[in-house]
FIMIDREN-438881 format. One record per atom (N, C-alpha, C): residue number from 1; atom name; z, x, y. Coordinates in steps of 0.05 Angstrom, whole numbers, plus 5000, padded with zeros to 4 digits. Layout:
BEGIN
@i=NUM at=CA w=Z u=X v=Y
...
This chain:
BEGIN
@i=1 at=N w=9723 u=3226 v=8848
@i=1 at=CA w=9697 u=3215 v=8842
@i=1 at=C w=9691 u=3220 v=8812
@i=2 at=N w=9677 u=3195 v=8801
@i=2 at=CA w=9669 u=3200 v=8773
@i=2 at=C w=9639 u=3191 v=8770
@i=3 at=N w=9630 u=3212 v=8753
@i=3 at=CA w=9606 u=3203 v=8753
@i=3 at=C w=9591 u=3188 v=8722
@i=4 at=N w=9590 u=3165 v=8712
@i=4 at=CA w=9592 u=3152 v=8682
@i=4 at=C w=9556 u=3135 v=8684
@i=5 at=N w=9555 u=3127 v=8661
@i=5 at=CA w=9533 u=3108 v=8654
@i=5 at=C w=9535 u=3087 v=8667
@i=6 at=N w=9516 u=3074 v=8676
@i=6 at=CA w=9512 u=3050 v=8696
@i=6 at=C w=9518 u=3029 v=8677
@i=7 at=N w=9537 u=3007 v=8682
@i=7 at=CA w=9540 u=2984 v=8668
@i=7 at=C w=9528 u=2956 v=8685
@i=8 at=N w=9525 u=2939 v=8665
@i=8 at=CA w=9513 u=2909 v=8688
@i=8 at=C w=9524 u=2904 v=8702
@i=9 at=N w=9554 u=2902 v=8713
@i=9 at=CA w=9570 u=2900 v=8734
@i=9 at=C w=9562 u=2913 v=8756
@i=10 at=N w=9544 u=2937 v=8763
@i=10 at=CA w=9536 u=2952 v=8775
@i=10 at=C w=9518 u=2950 v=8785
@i=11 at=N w=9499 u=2930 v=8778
@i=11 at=CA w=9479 u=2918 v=8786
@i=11 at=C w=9470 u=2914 v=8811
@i=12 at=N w=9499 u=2892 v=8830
@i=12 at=CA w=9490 u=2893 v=8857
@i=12 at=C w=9498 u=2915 v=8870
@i=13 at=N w=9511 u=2940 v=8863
@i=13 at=CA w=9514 u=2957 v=8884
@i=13 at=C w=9496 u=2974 v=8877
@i=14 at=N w=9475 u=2973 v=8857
@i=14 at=CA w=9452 u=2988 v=8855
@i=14 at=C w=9437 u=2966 v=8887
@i=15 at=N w=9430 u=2945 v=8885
@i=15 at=CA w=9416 u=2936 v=8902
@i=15 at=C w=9437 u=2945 v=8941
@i=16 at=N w=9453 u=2943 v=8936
@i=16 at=CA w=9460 u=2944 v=8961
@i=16 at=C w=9457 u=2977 v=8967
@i=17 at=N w=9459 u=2995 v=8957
@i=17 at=CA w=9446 u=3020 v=8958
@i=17 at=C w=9422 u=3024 v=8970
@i=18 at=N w=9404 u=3002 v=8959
@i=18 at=CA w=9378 u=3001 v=8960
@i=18 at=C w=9369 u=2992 v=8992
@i=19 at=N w=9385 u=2976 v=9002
@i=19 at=CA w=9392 u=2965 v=9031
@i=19 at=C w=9390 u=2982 v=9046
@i=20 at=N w=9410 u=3003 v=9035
@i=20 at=CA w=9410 u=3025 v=9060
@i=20 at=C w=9389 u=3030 v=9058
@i=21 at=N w=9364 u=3032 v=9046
@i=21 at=CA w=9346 u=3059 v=9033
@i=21 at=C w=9321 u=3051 v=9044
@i=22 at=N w=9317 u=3017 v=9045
@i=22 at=CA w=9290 u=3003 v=9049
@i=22 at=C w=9265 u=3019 v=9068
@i=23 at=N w=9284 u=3021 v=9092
@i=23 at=CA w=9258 u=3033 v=9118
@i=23 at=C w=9254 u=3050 v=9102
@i=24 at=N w=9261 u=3071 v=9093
@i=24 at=CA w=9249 u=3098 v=9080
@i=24 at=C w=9222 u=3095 v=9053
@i=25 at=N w=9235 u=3066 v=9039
@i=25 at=CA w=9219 u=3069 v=9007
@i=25 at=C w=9206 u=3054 v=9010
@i=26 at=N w=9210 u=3023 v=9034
@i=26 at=CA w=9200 u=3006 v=9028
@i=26 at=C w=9217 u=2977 v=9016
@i=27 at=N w=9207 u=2951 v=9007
@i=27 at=CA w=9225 u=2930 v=9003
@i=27 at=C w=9231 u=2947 v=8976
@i=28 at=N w=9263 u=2935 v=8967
@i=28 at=CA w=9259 u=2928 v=8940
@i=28 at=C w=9287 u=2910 v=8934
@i=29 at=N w=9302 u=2904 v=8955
@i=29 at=CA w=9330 u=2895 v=8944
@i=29 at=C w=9317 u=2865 v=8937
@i=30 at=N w=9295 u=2855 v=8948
@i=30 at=CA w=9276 u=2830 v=8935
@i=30 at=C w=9251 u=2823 v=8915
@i=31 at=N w=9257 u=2852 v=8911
@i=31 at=CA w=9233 u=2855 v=8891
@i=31 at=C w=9238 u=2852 v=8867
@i=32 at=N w=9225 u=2836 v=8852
@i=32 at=CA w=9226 u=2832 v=8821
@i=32 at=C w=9225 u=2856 v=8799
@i=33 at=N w=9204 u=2871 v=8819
@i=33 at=CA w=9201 u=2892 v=8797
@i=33 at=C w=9213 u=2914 v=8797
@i=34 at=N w=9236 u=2919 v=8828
@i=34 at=CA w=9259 u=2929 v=8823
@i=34 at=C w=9274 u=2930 v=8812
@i=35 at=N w=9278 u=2896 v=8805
@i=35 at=CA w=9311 u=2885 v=8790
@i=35 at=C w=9294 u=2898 v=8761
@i=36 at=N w=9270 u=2894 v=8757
@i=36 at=CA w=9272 u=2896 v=8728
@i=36 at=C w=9266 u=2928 v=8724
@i=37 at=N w=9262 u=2938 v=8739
@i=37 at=CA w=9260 u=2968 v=8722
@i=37 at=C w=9299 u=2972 v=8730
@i=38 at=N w=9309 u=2963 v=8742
@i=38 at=CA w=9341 u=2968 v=8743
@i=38 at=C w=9363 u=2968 v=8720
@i=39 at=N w=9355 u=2937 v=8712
@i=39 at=CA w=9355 u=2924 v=8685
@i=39 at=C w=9347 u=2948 v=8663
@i=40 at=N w=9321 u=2954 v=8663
@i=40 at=CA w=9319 u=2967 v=8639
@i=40 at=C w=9326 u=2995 v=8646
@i=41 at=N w=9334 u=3003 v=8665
@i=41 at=CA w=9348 u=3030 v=8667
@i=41 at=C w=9372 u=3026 v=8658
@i=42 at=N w=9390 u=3016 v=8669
@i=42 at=CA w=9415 u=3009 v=8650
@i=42 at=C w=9415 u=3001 v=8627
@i=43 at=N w=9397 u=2977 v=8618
@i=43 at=CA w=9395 u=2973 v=8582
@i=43 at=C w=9392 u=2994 v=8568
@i=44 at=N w=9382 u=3012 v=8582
@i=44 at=CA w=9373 u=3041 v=8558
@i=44 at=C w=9385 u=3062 v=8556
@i=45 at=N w=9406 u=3058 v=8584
@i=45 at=CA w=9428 u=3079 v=8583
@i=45 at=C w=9413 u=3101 v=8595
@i=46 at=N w=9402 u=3101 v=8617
@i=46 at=CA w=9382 u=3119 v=8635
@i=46 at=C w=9390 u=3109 v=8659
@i=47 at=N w=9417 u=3106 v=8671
@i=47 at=CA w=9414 u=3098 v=8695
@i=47 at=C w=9453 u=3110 v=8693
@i=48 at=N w=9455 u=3119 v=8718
@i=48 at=CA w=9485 u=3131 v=8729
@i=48 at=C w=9489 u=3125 v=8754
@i=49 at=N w=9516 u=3125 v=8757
@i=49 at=CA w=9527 u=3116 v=8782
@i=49 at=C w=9547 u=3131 v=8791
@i=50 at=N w=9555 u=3144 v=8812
@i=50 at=CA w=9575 u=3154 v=8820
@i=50 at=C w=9598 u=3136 v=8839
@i=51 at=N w=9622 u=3138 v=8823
@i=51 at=CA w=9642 u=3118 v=8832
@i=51 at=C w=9671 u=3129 v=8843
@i=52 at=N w=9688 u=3128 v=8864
@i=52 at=CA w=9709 u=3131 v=8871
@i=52 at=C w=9727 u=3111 v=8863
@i=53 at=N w=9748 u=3120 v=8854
@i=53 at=CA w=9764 u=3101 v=8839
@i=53 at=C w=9784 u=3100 v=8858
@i=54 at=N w=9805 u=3078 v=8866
@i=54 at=CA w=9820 u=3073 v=8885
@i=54 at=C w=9845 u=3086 v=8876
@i=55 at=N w=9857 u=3100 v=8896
@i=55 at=CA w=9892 u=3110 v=8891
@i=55 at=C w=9909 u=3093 v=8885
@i=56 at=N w=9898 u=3072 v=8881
@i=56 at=CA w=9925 u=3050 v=8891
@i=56 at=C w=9935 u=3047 v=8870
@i=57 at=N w=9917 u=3043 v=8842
@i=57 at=CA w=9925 u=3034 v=8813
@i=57 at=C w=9915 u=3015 v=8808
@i=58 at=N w=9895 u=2997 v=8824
@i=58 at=CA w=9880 u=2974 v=8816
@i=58 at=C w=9858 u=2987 v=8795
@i=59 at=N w=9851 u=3013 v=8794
@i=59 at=CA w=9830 u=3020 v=8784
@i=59 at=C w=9797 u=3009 v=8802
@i=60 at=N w=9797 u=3002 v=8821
@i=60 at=CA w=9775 u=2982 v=8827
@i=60 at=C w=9758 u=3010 v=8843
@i=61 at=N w=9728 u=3013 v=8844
@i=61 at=CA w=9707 u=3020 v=8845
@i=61 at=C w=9695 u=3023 v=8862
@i=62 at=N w=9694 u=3042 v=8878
@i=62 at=CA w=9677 u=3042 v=8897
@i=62 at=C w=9641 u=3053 v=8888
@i=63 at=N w=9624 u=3048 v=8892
@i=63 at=CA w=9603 u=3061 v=8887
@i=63 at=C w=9587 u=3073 v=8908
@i=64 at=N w=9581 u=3099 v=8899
@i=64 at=CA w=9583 u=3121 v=8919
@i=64 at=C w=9549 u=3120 v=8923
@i=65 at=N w=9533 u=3116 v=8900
@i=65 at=CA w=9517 u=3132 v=8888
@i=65 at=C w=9504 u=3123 v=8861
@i=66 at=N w=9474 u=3118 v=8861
@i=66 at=CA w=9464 u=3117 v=8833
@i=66 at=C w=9438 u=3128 v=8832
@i=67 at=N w=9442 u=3141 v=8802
@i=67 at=CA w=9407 u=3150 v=8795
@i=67 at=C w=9393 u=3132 v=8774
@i=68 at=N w=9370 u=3135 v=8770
@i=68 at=CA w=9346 u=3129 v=8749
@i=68 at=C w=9329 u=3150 v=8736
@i=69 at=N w=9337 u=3153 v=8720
@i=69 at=CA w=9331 u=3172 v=8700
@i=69 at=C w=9304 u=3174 v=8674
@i=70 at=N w=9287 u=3187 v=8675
@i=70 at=CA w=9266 u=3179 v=8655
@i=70 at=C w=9264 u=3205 v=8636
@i=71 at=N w=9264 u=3211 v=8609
@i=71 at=CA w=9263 u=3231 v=8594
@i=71 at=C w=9241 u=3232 v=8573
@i=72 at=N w=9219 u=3245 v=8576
@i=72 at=CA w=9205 u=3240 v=8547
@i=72 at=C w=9200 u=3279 v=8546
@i=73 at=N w=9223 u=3291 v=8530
@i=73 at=CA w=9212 u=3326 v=8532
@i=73 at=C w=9182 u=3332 v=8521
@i=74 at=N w=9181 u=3348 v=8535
@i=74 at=CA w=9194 u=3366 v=8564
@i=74 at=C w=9185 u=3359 v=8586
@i=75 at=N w=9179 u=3331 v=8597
@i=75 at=CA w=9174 u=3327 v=8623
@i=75 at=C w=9198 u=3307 v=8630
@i=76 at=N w=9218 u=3317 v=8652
@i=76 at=CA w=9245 u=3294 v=8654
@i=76 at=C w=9240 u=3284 v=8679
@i=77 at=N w=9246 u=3261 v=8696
@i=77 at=CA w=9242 u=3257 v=8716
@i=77 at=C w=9272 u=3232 v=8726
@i=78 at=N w=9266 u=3242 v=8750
@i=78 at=CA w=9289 u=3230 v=8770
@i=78 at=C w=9268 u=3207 v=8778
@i=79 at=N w=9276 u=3184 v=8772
@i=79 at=CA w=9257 u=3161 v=8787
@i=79 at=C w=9265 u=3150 v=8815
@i=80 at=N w=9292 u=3152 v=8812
@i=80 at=CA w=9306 u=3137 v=8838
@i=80 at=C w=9329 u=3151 v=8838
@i=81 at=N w=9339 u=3161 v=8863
@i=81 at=CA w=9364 u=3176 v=8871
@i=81 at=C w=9369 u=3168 v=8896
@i=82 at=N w=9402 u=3151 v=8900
@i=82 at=CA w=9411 u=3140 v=8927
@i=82 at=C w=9440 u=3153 v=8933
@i=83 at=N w=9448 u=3154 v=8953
@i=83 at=CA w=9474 u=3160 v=8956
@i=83 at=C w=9482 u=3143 v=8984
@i=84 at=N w=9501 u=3122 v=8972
@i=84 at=CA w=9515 u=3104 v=9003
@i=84 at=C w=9515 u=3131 v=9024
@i=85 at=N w=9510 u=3119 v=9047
@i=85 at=CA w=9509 u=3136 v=9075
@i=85 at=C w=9531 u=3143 v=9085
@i=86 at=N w=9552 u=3132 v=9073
@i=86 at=CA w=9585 u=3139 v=9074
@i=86 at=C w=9590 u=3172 v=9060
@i=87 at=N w=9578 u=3170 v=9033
@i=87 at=CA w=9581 u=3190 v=9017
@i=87 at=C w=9565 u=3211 v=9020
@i=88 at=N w=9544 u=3215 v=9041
@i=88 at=CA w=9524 u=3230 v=9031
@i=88 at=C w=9540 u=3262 v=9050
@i=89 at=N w=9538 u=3272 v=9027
@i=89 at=CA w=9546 u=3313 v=9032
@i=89 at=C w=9571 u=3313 v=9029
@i=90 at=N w=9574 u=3289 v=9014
@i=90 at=CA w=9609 u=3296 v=8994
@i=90 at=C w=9606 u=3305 v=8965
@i=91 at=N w=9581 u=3307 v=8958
@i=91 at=CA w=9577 u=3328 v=8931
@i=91 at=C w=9577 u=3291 v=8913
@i=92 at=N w=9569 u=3268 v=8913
@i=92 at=CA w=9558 u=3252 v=8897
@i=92 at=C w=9535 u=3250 v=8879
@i=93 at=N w=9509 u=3265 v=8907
@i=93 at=CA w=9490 u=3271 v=8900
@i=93 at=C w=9481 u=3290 v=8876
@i=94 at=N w=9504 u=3305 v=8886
@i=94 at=CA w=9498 u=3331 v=8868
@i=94 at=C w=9522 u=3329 v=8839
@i=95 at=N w=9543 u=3309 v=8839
@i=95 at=CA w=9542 u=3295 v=8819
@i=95 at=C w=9540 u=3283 v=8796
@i=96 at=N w=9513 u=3263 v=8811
@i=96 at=CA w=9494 u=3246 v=8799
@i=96 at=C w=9474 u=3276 v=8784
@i=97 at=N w=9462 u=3294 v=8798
@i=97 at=CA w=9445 u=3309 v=8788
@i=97 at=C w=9456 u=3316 v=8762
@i=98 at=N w=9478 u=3335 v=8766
@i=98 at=CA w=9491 u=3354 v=8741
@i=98 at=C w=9497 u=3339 v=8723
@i=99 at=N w=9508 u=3312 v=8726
@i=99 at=CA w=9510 u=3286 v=8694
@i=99 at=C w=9483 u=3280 v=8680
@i=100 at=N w=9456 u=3277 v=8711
@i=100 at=CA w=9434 u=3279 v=8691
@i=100 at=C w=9425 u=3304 v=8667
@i=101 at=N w=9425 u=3317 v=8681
@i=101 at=CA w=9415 u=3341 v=8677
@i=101 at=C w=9429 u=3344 v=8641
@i=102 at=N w=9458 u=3350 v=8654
@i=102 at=CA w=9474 u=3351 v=8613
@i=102 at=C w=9479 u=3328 v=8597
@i=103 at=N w=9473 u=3304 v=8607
@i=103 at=CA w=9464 u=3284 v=8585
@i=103 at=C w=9435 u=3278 v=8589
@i=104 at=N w=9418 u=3284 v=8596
@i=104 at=CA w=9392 u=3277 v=8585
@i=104 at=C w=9368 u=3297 v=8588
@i=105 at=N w=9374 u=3331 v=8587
@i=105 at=CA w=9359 u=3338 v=8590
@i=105 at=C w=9371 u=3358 v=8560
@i=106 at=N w=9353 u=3366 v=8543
@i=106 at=CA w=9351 u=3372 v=8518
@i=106 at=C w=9338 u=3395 v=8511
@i=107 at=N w=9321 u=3408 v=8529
@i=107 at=CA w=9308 u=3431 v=8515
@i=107 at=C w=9293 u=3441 v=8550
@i=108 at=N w=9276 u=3466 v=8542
@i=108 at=CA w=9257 u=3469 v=8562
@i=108 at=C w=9241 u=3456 v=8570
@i=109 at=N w=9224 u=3458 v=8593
@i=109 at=CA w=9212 u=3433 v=8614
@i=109 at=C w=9224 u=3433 v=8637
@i=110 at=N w=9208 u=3416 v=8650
@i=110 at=CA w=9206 u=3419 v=8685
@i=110 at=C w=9223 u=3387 v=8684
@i=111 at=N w=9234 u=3389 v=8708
@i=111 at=CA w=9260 u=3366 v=8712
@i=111 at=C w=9241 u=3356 v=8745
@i=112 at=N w=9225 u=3343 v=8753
@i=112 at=CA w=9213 u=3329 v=8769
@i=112 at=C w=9221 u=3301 v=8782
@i=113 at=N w=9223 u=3303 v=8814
@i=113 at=CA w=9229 u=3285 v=8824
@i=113 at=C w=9212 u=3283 v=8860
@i=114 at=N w=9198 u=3256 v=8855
@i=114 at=CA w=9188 u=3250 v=8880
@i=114 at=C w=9193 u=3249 v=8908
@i=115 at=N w=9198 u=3255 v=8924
@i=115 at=CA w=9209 u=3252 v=8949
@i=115 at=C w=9198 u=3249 v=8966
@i=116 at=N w=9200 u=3253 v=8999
@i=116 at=CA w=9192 u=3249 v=9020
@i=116 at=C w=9170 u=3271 v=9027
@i=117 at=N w=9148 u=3266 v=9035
@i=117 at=CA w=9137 u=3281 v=9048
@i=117 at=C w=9144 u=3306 v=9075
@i=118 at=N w=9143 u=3322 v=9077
@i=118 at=CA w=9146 u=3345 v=9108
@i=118 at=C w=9147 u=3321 v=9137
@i=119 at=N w=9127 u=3306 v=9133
@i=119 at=CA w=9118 u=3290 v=9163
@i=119 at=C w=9139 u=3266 v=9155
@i=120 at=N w=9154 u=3261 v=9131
@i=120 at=CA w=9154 u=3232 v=9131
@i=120 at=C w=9181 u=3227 v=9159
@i=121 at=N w=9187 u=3203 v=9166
@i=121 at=CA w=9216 u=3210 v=9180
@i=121 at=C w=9244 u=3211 v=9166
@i=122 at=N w=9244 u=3199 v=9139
@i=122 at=CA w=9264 u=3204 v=9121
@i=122 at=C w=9259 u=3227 v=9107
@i=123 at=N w=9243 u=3249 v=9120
@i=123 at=CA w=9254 u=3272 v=9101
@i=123 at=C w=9281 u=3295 v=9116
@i=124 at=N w=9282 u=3283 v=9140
@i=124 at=CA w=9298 u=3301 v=9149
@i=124 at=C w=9326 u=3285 v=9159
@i=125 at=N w=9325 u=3265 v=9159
@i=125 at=CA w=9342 u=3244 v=9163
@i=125 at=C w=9361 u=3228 v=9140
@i=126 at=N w=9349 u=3234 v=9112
@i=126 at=CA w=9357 u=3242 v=9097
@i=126 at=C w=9368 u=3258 v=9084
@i=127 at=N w=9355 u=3288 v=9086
@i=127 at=CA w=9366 u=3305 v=9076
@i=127 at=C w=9359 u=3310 v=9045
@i=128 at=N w=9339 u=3294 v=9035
@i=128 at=CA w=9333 u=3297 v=9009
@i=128 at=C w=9314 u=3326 v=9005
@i=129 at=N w=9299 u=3326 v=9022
@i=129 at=CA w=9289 u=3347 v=9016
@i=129 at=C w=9299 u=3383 v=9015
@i=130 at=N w=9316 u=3379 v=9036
@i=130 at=CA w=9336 u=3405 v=9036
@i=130 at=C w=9358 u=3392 v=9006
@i=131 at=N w=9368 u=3378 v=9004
@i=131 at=CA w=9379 u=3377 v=8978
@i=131 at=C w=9377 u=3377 v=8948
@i=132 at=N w=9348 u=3377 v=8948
@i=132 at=CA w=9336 u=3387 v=8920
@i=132 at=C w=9328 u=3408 v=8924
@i=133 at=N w=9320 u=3430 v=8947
@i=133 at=CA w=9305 u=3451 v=8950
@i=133 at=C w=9342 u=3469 v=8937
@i=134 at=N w=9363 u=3464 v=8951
@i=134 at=CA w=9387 u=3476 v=8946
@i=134 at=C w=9391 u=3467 v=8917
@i=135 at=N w=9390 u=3449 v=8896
@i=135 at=CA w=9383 u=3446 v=8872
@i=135 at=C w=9367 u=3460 v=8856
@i=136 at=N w=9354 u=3474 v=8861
@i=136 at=CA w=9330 u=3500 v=8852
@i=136 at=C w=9304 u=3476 v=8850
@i=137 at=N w=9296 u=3462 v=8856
@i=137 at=CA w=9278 u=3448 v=8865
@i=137 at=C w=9265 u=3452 v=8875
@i=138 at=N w=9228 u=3464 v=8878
@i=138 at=CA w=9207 u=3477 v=8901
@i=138 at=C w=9187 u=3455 v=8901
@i=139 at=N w=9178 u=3454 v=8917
@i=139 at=CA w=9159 u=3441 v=8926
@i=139 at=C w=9131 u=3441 v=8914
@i=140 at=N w=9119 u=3415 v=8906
@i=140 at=CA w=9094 u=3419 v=8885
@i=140 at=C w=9078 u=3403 v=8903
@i=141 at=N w=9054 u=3395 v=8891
@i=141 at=CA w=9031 u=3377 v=8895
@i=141 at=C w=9041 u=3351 v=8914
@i=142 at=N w=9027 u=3348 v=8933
@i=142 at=CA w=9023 u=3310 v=8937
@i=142 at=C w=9028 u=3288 v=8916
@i=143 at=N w=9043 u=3274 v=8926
@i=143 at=CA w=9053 u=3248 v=8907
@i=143 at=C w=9032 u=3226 v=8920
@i=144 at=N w=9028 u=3206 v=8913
@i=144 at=CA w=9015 u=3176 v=8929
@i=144 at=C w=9034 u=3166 v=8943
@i=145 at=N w=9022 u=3155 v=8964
@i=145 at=CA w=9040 u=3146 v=8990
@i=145 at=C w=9059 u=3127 v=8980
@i=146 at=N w=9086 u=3120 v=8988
@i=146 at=CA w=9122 u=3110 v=8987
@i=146 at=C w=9096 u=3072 v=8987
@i=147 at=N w=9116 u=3054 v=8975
@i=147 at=CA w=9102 u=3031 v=8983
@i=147 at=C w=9103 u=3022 v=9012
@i=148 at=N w=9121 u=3041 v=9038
@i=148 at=CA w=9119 u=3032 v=9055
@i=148 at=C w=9098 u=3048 v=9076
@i=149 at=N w=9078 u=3066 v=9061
@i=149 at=CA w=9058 u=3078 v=9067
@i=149 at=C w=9070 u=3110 v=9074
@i=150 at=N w=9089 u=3117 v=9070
@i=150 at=CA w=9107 u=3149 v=9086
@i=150 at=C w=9089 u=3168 v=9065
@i=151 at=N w=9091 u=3191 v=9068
@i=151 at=CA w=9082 u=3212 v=9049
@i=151 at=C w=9103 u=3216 v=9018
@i=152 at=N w=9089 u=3230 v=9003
@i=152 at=CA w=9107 u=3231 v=8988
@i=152 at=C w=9105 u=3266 v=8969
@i=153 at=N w=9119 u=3271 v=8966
@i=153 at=CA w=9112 u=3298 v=8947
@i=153 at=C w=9132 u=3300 v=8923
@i=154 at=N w=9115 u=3314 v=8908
@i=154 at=CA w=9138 u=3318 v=8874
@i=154 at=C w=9145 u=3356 v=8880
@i=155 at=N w=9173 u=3345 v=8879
@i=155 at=CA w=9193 u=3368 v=8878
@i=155 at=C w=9201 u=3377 v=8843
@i=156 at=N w=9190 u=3400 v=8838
@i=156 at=CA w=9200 u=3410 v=8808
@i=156 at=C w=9211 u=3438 v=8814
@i=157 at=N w=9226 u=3428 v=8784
@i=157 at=CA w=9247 u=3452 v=8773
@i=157 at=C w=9237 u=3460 v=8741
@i=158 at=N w=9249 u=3478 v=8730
@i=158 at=CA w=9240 u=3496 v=8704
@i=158 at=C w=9263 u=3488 v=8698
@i=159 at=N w=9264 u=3485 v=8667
@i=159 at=CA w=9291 u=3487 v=8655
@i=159 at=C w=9290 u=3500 v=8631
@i=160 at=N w=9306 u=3510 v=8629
@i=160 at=CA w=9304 u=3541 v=8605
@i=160 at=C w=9313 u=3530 v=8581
């Protein structure tokens, strides 16, 4: 597995990611204003993907995994983090984290990312929430409800 900068070729397997993900977040593999914050996550070079490369020698791509990344120090934030349902607790996730973290985090500040609520049903069926808590990630304030109405909470970390 490699984990590199999201290129436009990557595009639809950012959306088909998104497929698996819908019940949990809500639409977006049709949403406009998906494609375009996607778009501008990759134009700016704030967007990563985790890829398995084939043994064979074709070089051809599997995609495991992609994040969305927002940085203005010292507040960094994880906007969007997926991992295909194939890959998930083969260490993609965690990955995707550690490439954010040493390309786009620059000084001290809290590294913040939204997640599932305690009640939601994708918090345990996912696994996101035990997987940022094992990230040094604790549990903060109430987020506003997922667009498909689920709970939501912001998970932060300190960074030295």
């Amino acid at each position: 597995m490699i984990v590199r900068l999201a290129r436009d070729e990557d595009f639809g397997g950012f959306l088909h990611l998104a497929g698996q993900v819908e019940q949990w977040f809500g639409p977006m593999v049709e949403e406009p204003g998906f494609h375009r914050a996607l778009r501008e996550h990759i134009g700016q070079a704030a967007a990563l993907v985790a890829v398995s490369v084939s043994g064979t020698g074709s070089g051809e791509e599997q995609l495991l995994g992609g994040l969305l990344f927002g940085a203005a120090a010292p507040a960094y934030h994880v906007h969007w983090l997926v991992v295909a349902q194939q890959a998930r607790g083969t260490g993609a996730g965690r990955g995707l984290m550690a490439e954010a973290e040493r390309r786009f985090v620059t000084g001290p500040g809290t590294l913040e990312v939204i997640t599932f609520g305690a009640d939601h049903p994708g918090a345990v069926e996912s696994g996101a929430r035990v997987f940022y808590e094992r990230l040094g990630f604790t549990p903060a304030e109430a987020a506003e409800p997922g667009p498909e109405g689920g709970s939501r909470q912001v998970y932060r970390k300190a960074i030295a």
